[in-house]
Residue frames as qw, qx, qy, qz and C-alpha x, y, z in Angstrom:
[[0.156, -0.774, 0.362, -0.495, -43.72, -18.97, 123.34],
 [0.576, 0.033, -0.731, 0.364, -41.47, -21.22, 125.61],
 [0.558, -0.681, -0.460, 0.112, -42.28, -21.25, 129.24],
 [0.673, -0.307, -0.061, 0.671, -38.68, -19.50, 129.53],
 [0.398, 0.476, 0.532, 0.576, -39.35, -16.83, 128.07],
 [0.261, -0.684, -0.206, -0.649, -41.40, -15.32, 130.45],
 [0.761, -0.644, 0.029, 0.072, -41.19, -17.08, 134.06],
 [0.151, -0.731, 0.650, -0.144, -37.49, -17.09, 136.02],
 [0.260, 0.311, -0.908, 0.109, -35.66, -20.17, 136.49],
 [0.055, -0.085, 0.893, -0.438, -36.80, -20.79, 139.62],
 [0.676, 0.212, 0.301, -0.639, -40.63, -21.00, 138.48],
 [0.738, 0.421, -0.510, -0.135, -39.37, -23.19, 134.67],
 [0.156, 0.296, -0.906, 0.260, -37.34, -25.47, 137.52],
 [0.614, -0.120, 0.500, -0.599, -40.70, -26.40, 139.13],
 [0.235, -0.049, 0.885, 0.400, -41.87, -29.93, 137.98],
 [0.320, -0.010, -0.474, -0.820, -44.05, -29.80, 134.50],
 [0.618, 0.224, 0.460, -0.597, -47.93, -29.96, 135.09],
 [0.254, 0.066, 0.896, 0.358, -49.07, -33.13, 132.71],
 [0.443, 0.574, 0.627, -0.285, -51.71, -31.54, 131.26],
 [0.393, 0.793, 0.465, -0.024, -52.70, -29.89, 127.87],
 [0.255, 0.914, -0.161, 0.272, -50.68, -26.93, 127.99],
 [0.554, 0.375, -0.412, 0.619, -47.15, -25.62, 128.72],
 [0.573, -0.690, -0.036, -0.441, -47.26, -25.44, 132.43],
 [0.334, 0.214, -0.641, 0.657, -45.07, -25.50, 135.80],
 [0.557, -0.641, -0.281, -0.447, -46.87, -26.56, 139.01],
 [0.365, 0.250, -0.819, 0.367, -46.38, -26.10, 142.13],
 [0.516, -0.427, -0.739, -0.066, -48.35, -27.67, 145.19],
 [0.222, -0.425, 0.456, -0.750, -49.66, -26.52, 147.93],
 [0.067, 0.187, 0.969, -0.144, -52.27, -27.97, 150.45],
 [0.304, 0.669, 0.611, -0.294, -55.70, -28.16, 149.03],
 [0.175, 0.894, -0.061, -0.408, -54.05, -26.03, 146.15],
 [0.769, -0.021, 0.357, 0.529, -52.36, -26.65, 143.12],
 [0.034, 0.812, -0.156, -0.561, -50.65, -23.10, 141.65],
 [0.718, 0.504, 0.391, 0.278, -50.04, -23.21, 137.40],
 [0.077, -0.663, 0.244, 0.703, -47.37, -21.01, 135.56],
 [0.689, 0.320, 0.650, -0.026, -48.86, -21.40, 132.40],
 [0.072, -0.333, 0.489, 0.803, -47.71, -20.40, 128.71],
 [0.606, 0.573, 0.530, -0.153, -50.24, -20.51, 125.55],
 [0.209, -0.330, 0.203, 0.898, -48.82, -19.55, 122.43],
 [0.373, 0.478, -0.080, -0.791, -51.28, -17.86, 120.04],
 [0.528, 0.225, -0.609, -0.547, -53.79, -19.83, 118.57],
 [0.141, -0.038, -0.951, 0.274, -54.36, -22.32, 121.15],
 [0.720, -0.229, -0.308, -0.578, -57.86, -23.43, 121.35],
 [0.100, 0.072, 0.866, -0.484, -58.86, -25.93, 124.84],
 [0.405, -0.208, -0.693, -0.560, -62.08, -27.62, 123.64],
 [0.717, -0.395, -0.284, -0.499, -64.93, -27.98, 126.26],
 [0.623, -0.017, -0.768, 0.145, -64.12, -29.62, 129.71],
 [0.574, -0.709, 0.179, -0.370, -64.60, -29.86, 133.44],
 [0.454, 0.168, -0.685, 0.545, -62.77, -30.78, 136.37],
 [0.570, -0.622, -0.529, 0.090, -63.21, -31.02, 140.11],
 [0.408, -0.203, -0.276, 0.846, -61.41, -28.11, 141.10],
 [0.147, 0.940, 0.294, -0.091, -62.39, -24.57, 141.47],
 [0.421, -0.739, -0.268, 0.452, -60.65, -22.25, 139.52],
 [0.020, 0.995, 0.066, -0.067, -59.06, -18.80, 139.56],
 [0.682, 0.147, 0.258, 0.669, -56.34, -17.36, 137.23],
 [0.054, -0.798, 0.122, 0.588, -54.95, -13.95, 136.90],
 [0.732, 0.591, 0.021, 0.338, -53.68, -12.97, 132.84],
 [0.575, -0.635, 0.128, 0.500, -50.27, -12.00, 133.38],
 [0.043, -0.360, 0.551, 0.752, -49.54, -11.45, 129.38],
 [0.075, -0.136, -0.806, -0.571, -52.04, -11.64, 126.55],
 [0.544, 0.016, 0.232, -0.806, -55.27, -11.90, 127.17],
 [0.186, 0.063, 0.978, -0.066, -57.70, -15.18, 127.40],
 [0.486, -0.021, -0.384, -0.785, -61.24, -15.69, 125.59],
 [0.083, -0.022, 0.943, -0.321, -62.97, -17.83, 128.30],
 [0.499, -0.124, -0.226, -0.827, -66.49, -19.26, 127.83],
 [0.120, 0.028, 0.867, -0.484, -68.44, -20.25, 130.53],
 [0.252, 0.488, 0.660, -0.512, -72.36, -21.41, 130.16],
 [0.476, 0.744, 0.414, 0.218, -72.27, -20.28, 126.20],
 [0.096, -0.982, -0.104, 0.125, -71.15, -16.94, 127.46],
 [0.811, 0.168, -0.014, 0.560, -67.72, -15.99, 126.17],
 [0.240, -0.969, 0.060, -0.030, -65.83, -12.85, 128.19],
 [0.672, 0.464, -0.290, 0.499, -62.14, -11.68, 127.02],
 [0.623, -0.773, -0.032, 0.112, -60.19, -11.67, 129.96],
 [0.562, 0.750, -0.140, 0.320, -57.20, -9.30, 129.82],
 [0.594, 0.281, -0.550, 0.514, -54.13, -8.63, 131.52],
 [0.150, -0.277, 0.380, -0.870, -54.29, -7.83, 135.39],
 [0.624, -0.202, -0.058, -0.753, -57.35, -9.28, 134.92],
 [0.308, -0.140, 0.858, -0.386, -59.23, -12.28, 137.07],
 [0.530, 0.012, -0.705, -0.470, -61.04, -15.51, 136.23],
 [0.428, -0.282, 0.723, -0.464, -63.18, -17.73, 138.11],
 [0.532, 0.112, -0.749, -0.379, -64.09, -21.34, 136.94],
 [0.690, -0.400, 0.384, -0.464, -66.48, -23.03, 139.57],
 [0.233, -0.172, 0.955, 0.068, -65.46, -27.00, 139.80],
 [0.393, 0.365, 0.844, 0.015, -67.66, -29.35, 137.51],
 [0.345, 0.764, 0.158, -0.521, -68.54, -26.36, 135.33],
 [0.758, 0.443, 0.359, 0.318, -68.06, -26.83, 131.77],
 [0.017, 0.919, -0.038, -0.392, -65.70, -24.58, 129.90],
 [0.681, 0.563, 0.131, 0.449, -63.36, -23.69, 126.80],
 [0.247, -0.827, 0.133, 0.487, -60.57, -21.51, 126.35],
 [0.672, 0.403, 0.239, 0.573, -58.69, -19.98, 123.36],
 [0.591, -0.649, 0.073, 0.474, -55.78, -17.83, 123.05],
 [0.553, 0.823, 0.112, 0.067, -55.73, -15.43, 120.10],
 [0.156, 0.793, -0.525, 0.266, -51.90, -13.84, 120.94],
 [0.653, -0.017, -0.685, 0.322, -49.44, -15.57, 122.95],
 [0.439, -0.669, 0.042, -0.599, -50.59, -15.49, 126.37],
 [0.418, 0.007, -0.765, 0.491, -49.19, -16.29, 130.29],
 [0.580, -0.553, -0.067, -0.594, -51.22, -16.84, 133.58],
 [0.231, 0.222, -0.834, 0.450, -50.91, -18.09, 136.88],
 [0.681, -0.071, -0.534, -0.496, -53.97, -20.43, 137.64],
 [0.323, -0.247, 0.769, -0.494, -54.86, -21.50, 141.22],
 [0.570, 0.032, -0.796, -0.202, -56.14, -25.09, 141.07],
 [0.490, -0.293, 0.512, -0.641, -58.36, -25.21, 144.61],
 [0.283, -0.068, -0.957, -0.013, -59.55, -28.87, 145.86],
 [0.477, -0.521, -0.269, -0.655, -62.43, -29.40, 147.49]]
């Protein structure tokens, strides 16, 4: 699934987020904001970061595991990733979210 697909222009015109996935970011202060695509089958292996955070599913649905614990987060639905906290993701359907990237 292409970013276009799903966002408008004016979100696919933001500049691309250098990370892992298909992703449009834009800044804020103390905030970076993710329009993010996954297409089915995507697997994100273990990692942390210094940010905290929180992502809405907007299409699909997200298999997040936090602490061992693995909880299917579905559309509509909210995430929260404390900073430094280990975690995985995988993405059984294609799936879009919009992923707030808080600084400390």
């Amino acid at each position: 699934m292409a970013l276009s697909d799903y966002y408008p222009d004016l979100i696919c015109n933001l500049p691309k987020f250098g990370g892992r996935f298909d992703a449009r970011k834009l800044s804020a202060e103390n905030c970076d904001v993710l329009f993010a695509t996954y297409p089915a089958g995507t697997v994100i292996e273990p990692h942390r970061h210094d940010t905290d955070n929180v992502g809405v599913i907007t299409k699909g649905e997200l298999l997040l595991t936090v602490d061992g614990k693995t909880d299917i987060i579905s559309t509509g639905q909210w995430y929260h990733v404390p900073a430094n906290k280990e975690h995985s993701a995988e993405f059984r359907e294609d799936t879009c979210e919009i992923e707030f990237w808080f600084t400390p």
